[in-house]
N, C-alpha and C positions, 0 to 999 in steps of 0.2 A: 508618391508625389510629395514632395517637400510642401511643408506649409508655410502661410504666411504670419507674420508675428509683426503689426505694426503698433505704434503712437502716434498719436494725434493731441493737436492740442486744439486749433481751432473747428477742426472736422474735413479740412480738405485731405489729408491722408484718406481718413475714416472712409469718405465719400470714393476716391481713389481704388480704395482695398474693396469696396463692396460691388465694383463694377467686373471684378476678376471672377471668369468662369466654374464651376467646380474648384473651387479652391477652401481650404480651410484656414481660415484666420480668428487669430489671436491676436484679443487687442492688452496691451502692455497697459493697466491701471496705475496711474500715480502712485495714487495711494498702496497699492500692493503690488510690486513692480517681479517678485520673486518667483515669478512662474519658473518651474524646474523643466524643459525641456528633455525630452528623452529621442529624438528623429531629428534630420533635419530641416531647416526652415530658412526662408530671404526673408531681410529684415528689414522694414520699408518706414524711411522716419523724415519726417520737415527739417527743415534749418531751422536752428535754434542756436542760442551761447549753451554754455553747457550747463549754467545752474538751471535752464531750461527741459533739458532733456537728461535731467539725473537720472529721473525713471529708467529710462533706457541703456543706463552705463550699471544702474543695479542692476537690471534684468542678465546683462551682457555675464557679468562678472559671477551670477549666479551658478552653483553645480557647473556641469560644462558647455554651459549655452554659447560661448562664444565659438567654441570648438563644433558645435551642429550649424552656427550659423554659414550655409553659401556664400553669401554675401550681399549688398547693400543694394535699393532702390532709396534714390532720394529723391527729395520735393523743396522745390524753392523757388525762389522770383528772380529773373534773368535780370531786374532790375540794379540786384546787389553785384551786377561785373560778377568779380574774381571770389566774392563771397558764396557767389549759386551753389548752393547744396553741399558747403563747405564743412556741414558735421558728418557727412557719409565719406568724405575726407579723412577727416578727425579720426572715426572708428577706425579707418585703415589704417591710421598711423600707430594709435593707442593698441589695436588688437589684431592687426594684421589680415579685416576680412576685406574682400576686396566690392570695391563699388561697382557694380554693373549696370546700372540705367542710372540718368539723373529726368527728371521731368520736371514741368512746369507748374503749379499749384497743385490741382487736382486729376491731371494728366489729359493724354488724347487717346482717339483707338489705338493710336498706333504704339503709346506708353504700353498699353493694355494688353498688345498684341506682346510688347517685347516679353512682360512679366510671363503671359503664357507659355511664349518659348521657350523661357527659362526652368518653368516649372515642370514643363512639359519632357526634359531630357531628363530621362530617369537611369539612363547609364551611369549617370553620376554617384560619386561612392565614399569625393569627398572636393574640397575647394580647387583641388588639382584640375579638378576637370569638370572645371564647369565652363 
């Protein structure tokens, strides 16, 4: 089973990732952002600008983490329109993973539910088939 590897800044991720079943999560440290991933893992991060979320373009760009990444869950405020969860956007464009859930702050079951689906098809071998 792919693991989860999120950032948080104010805890609604944090809170988000912790509600996820048998799952292993890694949380992305500002301060030390260069975890060396060896498996794959979904990457699950808040909207932010980007001098916000550098941790997580260090982490990305790190050995070949962006290449184990799945792909994205993002979290945002439906408030911001066309901005909603527009850094899980971003990565798509900068590094090609693809966004597969967007949720609202800190998510619903039904957020919960997708992540497990997701995590839960282990046929997967690489981005192609997820």
């Amino acid at each position: 089973m792919p693991a989860i590897v999120y950032f948080s800044i104010t805890g609604q991720t944090k809170r988000f990732v912790t509600k996820i079943p048998n799952a292993e999560v890694i949380e992305i440290e500002p301060q030390d952002p260069f975890i060396e991933m060896d498996r794959t893992y979904i990457l699950v991060v808040p909207t932010y600008v980007e001098e916000m979320i550098e941790p997580v373009l260090d982490f990305l760009e790190t050995g070949k983490n962006s290449e184990y990444c799945l792909g994205t869950f993002g979290s945002g405020n439906r408030n911001f329109a066309q901005l909603f969860c527009f850094t899980v956007d971003e990565i798509d464009k900068k590094y090609g993973i693809p966004v597969l859930h967007k949720f609202e702050f800190q998510g619903t079951p039904a957020d919960i539910k997708k992540i497990g689906e997701v995590l839960g098809n282990e046929n997967r071998k690489d981005r192609s088939t997820v």
